[in-house]
C-alpha positions as CSV (number, residue, x, y, z in Angstrom):
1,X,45.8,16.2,4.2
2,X,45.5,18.4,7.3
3,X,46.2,22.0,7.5
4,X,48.5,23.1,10.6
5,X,47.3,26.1,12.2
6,X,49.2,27.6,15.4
7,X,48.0,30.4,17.3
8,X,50.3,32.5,19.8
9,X,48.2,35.0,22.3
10,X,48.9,37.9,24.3
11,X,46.0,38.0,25.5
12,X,45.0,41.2,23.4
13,X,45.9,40.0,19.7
14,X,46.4,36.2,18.6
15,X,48.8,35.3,16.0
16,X,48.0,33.0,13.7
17,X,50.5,31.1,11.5
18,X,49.0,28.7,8.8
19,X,52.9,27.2,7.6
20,X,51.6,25.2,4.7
21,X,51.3,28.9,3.4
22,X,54.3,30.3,3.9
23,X,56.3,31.6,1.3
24,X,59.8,32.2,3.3
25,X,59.8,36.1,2.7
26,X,61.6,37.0,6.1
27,X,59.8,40.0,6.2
28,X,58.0,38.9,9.7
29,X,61.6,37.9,11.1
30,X,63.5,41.1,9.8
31,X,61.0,42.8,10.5
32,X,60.3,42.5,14.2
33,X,63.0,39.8,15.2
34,X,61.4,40.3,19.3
35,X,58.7,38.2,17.8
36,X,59.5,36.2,15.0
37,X,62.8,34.5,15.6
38,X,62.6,31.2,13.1
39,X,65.5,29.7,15.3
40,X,63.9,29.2,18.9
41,X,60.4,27.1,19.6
42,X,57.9,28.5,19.3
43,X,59.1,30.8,16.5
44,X,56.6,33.4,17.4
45,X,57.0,35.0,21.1
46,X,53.2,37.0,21.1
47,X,55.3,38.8,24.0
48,X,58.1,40.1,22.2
49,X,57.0,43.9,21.2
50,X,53.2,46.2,21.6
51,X,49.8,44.6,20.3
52,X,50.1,47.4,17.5
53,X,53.7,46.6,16.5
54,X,52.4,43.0,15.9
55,X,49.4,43.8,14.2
56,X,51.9,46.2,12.0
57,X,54.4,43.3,10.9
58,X,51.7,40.7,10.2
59,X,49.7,43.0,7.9
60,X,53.0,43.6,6.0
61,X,52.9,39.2,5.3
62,X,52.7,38.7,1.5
63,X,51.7,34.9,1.7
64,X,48.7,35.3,4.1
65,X,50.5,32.6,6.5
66,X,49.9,35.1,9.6
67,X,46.7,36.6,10.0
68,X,45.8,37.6,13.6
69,X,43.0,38.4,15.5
70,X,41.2,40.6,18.7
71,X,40.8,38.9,21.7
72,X,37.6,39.3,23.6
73,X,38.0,37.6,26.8
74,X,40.0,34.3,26.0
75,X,43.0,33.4,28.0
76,X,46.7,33.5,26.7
77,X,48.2,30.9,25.3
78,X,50.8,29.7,23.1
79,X,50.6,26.7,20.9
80,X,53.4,24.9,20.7
């Protein structure tokens, strides 16, 4: 079986959402609903608040489904 992984740039910080791990804890949605809104595609708009306010809300994940990381150079993007 294949793991889905999805990443979601701003071109500072990339998202990255593994859903096979995802425990359904809202606290990414509650949270920082500019971002994570589970009823629109894509669910996560990289755009939707600051690089740190991101990095803030993922770190708070309890699953490890969103980990992020540093961009160095690499376009935006969003992986739909």
């Amino acid at each position: 079986m294949e793991n889905i992984i999805k990443k979601y740039s701003n071109g500072e910080v990339t998202v990255v959402w593994k859903p096979d791990l995802c425990q359904h804890a809202t606290f990414c949605w509650k949270g920082l609903p500019g971002v994570f809104n589970p009823k629109v595609r894509p669910w996560i708009d990289p755009y939707g608040a600051s690089t740190e306010q991101i990095v803030g809300q993922v770190e708070k994940c309890p699953s490890g489904a969103l980990s992020y990381f540093y961009n160095k150079g690499e376009e935006n993007g969003i992986e739909t």
